[in-house]
Backbone bond lengths (Angstrom), bond angles and torsions (degrees), N, CA, C in turn:
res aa  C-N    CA-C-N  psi(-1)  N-CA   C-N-CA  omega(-1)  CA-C   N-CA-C  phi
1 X - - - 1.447 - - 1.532 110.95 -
2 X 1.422 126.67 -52.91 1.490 131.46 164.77 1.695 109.74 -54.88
3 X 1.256 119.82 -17.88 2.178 94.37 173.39 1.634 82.65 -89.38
4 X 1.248 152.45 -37.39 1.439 156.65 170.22 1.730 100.43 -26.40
5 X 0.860 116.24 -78.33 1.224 120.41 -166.71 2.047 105.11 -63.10
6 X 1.525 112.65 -50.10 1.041 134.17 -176.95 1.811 100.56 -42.07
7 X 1.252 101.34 -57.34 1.393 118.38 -166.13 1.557 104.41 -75.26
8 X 1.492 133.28 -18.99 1.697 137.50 170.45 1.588 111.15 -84.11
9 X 1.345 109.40 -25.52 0.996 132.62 139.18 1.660 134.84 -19.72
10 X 1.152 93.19 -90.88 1.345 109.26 151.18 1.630 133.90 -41.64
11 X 1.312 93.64 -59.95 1.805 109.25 179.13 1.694 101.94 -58.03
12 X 1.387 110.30 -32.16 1.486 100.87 -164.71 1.262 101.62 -89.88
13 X 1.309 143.69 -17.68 1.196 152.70 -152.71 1.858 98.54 -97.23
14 X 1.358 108.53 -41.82 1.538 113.52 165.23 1.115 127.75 -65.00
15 X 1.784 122.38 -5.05 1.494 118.00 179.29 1.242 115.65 -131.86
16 X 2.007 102.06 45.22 1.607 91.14 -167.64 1.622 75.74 -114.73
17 X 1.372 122.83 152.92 1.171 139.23 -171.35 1.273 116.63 -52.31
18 X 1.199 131.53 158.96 1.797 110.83 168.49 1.390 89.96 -144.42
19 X 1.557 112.79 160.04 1.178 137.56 -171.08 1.181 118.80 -133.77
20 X 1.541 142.24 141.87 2.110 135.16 161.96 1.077 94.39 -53.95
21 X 1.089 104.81 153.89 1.493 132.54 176.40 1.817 105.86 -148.01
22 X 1.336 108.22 136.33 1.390 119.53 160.50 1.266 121.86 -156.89
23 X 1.614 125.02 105.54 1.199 130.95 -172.09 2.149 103.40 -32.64
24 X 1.315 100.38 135.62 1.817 109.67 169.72 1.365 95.39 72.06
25 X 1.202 127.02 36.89 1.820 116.06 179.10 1.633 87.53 -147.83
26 X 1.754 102.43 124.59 1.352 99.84 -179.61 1.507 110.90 -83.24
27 X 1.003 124.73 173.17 1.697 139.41 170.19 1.956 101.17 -30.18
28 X 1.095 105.31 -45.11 1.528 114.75 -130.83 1.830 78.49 -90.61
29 X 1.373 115.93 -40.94 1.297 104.52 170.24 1.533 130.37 -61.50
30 X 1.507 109.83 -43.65 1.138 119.02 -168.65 1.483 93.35 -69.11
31 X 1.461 141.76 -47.10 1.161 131.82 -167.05 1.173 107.44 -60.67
32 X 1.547 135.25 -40.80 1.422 142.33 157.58 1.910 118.42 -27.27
33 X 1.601 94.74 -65.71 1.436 109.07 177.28 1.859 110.70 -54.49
34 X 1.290 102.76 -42.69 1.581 108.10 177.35 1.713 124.91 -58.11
35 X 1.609 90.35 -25.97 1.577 96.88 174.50 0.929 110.07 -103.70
36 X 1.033 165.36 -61.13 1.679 145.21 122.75 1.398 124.34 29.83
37 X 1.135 131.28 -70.01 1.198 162.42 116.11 2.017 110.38 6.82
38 X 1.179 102.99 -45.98 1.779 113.10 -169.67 1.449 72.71 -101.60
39 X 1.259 113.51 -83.90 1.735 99.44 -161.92 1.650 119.89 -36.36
40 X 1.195 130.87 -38.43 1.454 109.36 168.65 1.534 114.90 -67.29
41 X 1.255 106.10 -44.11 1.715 105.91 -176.23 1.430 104.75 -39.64
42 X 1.738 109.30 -58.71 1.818 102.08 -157.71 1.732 111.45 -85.33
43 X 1.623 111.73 20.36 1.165 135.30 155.13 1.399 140.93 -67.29
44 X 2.018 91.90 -44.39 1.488 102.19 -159.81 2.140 82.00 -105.75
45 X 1.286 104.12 -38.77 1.766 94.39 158.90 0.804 119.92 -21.74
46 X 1.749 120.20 -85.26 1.230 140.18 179.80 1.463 113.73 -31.95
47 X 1.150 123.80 -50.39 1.157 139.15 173.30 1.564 111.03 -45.25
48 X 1.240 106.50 -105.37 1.928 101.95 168.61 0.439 138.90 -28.37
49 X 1.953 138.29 -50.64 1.297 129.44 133.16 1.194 141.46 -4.68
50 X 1.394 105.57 -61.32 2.065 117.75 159.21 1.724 108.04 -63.84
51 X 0.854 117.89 -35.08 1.959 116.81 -178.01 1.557 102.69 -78.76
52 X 1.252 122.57 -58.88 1.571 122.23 171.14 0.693 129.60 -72.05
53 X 1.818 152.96 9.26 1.251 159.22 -154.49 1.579 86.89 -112.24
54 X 1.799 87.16 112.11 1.817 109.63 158.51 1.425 116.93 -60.35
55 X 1.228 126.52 146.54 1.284 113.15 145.73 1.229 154.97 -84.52
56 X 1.120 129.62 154.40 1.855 122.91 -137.62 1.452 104.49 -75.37
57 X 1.137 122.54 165.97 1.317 124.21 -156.20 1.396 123.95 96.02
58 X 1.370 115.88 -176.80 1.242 120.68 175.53 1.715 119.09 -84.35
59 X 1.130 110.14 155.86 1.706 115.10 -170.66 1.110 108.16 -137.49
60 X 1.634 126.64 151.88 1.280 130.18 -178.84 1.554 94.19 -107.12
61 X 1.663 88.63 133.65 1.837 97.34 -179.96 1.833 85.97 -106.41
62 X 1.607 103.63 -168.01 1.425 113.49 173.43 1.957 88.97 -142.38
63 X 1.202 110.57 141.42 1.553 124.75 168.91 1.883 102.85 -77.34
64 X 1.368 90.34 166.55 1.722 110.72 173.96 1.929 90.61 -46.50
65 X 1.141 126.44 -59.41 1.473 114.84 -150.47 1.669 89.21 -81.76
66 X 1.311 147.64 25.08 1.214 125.50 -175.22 1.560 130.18 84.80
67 X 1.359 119.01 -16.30 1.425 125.86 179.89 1.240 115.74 -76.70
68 X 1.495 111.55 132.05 1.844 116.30 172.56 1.209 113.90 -48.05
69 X 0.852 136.25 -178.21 1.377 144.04 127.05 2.042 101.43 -173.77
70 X 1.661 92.28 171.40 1.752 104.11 -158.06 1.860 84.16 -96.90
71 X 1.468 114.03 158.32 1.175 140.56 -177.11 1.637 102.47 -140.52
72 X 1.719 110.45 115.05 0.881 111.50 177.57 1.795 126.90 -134.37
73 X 1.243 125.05 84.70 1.682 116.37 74.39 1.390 98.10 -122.92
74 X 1.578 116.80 140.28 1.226 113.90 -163.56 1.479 85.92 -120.46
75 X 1.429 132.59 62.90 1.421 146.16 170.44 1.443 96.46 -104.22
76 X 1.541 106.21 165.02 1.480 121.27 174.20 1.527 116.57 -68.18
77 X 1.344 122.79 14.09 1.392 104.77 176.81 1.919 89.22 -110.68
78 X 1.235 118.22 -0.92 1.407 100.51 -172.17 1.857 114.16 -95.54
79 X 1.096 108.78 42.02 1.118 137.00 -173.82 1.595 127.23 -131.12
80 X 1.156 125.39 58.38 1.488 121.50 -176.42 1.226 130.39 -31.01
81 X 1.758 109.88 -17.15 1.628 104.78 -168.70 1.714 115.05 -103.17
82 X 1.236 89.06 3.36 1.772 121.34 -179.90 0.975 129.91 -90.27
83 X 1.336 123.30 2.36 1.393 135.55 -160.08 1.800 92.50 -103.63
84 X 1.487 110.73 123.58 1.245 107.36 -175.40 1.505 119.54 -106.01
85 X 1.563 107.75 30.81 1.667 114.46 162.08 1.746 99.51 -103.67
86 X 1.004 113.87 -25.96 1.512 110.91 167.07 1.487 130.19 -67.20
87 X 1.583 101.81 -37.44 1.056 128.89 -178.91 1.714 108.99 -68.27
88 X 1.322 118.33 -31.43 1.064 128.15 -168.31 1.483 130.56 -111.75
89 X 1.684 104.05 -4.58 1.399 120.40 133.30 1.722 133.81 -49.67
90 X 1.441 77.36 -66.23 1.625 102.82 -179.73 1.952 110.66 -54.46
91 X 1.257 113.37 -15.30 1.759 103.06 -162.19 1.840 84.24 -114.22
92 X 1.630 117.58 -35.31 1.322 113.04 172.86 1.782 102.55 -57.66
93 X 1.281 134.62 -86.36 1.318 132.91 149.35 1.909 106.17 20.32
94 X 1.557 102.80 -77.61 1.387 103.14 -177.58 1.486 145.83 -50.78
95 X 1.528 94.03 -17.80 1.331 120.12 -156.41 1.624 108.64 -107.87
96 X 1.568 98.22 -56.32 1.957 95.17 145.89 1.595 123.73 -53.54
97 X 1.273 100.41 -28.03 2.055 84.50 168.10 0.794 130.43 -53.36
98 X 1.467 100.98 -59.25 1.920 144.85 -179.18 1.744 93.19 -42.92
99 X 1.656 102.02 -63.82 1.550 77.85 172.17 1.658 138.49 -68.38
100 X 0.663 111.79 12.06 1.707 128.90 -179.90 1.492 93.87 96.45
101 X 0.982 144.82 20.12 1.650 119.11 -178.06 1.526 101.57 -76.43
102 X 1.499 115.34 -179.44 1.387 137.71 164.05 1.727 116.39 -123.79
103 X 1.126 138.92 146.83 1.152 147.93 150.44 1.632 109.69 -63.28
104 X 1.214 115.90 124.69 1.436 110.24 -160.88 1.928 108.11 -154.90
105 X 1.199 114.80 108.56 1.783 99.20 -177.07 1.017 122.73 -31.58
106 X 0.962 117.34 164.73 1.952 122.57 -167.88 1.225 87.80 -101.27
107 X 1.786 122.50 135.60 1.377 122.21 153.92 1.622 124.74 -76.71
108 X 1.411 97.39 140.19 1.397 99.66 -167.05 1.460 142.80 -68.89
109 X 1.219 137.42 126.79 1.157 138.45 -127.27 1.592 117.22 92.51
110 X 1.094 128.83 -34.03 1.474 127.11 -168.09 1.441 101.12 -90.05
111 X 1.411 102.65 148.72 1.542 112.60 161.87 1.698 124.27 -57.37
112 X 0.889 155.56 109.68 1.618 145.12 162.60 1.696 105.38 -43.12
């Protein structure tokens, strides 16, 4: 009954909104910095994505000892680290750090 509760707990604690936060920075900035912030990310995404994107089909990789072998589908989705909505979380994310912000629950009543 206690991991029950522990675990609603949990679940509820994962769907409460979160918002930037930076002590002396009003709302109106940080929402500024946040879009700023996304717009370079889904920029520099966009970017690598178009420079690193294999072409579709199959591809010859080589193993640790040097041996060919074929990889098949050797398109840009068969690549997890390539995916540039991930990619473009993760550098938006970076960039609000960089500026000192924090990820922080939204208090209630307020917009995020």
């Amino acid at each position: 009954m206690r991991s029950a509760r522990v675990l609603l707990v949990l679940l509820a604690a994962g769907c409460a909104p979160m918002q930037w936060a930076k002590e002396g920075v009003m709302p109106t900035q940080a929402n500024e910095d946040a879009v700023k912030c996304q717009q370079d990310a889904w920029r520099e995404a966009q970017l690598n994505s178009w420079w690193y994107t294999r072409p579709l089909g199959p591809i010859v990789a080589h193993d640790a000892a040097g041996h060919a072998f074929v990889v098949w589908p050797g398109g840009p989705f068969s690549d997890p680290f390539n995916d540039p909505f991930l990619e473009e979380g993760r550098l938006a994310h970076f960039c609000m750090r960089s500026k000192g912000y924090e990820l922080v629950p939204a208090e209630p009543g307020k917009k995020p």
